[in-house]
C-alpha positions in Angstrom: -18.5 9.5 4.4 -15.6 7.5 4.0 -16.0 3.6 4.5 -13.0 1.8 6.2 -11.9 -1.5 5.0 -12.3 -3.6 8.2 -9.3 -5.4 9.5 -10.2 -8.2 12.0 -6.8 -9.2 14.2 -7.3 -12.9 15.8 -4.8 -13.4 18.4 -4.5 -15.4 21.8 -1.7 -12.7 22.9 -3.6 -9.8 24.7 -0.8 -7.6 24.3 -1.2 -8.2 20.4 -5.2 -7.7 20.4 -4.1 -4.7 22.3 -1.5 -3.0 20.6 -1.9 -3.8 17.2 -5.6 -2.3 16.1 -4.0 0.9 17.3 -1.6 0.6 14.7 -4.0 -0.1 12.4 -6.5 2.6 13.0 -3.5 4.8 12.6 -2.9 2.9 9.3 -7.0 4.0 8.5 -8.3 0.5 8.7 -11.2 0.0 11.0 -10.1 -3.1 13.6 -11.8 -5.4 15.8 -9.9 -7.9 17.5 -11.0 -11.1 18.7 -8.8 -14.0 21.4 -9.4 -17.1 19.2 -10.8 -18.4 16.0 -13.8 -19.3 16.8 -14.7 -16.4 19.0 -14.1 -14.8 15.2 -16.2 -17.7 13.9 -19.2 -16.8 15.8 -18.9 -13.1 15.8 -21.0 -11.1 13.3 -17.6 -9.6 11.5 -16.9 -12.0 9.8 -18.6 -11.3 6.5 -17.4 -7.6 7.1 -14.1 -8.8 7.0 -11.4 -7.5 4.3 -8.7 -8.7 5.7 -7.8 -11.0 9.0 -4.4 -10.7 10.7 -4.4 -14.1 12.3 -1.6 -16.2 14.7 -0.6 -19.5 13.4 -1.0 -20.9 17.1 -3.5 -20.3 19.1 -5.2 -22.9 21.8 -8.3 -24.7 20.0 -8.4 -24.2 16.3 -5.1 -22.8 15.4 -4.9 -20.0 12.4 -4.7 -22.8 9.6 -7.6 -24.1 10.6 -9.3 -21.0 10.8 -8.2 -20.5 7.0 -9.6 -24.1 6.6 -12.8 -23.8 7.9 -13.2 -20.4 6.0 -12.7 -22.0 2.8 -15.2 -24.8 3.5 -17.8 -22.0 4.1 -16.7 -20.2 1.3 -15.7 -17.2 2.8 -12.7 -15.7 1.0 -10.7 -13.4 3.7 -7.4 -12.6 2.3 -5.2 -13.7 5.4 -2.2 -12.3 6.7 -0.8 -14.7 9.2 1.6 -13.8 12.1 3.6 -15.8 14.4 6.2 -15.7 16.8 6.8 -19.8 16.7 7.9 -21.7 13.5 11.0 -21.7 11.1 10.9 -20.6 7.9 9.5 -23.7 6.4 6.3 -22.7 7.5 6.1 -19.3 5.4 5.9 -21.0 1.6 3.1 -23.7 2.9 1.1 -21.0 4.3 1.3 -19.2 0.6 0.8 -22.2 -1.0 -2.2 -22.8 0.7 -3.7 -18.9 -0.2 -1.7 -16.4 3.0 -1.2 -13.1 1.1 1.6 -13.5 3.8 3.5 -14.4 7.0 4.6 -12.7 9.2 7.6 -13.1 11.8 6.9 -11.4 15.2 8.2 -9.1 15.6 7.7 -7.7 12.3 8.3 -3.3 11.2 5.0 -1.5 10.5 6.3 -1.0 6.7 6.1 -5.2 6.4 2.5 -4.9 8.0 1.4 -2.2 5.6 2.9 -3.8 2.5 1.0 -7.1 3.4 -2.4 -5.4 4.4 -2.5 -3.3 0.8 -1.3 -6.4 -1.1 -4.4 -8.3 0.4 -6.3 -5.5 -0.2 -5.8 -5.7 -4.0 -6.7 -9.1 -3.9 -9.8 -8.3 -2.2 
């Protein structure tokens, strides 16, 4: 039996939490997809968790936060963030502060892939 690495995709876009786990389940990642961060706070994926695509804003606790509050509980989820608001300024704070990556919606499947296996390997 092959084991998946679980990808969990926190976004407030529907369209995103629709589209993209079918992306990547074609990618071979298994995918749930939750509407905010602490939706993915309270779920029971979170210690599955090899990788999190997560939005930079979102109402409530916005994707730094989320990356935030994981440290505190000492959970480390290599995060791929994704956004469709902010400049480029934001991009070398999120690495600074651990992203594997950013990503600028709306960003090629190649860009995706390349960010998921590099925060696989870290993983």
């Amino acid at each position: 039996m092959v084991i998946r690495s679980l990808v969990s995709v926190v976004d407030d876009d529907e369209s995103v939490r629709e589209s993209l786990p079918d992306l990547l389940r074609e990618f071979g990642f298994a995918v749930q997809a939750f509407s905010s961060a602490e939706e993915f706070l309270e779920s029971s994926y979170v210690a599955q968790t090899r990788c999190l695509i997560l939005d930079i804003a979102m109402p409530g606790m916005s994707g730094p936060d989320l990356q935030r509050e994981l440290k505190l509980r000492r959970c480390e989820i290599p995060i791929v963030f994704i956004t469709a608001h902010g400049d480029a300024s934001v991009r070398p704070q999120l690495l600074k502060q651990g992203a594997i990556d950013c990503l600028f919606k709306p960003f090629t499947e190649s860009a995706l892939l390349d960010a998921l296996n590099a925060a696989l390997r870290t993983n």
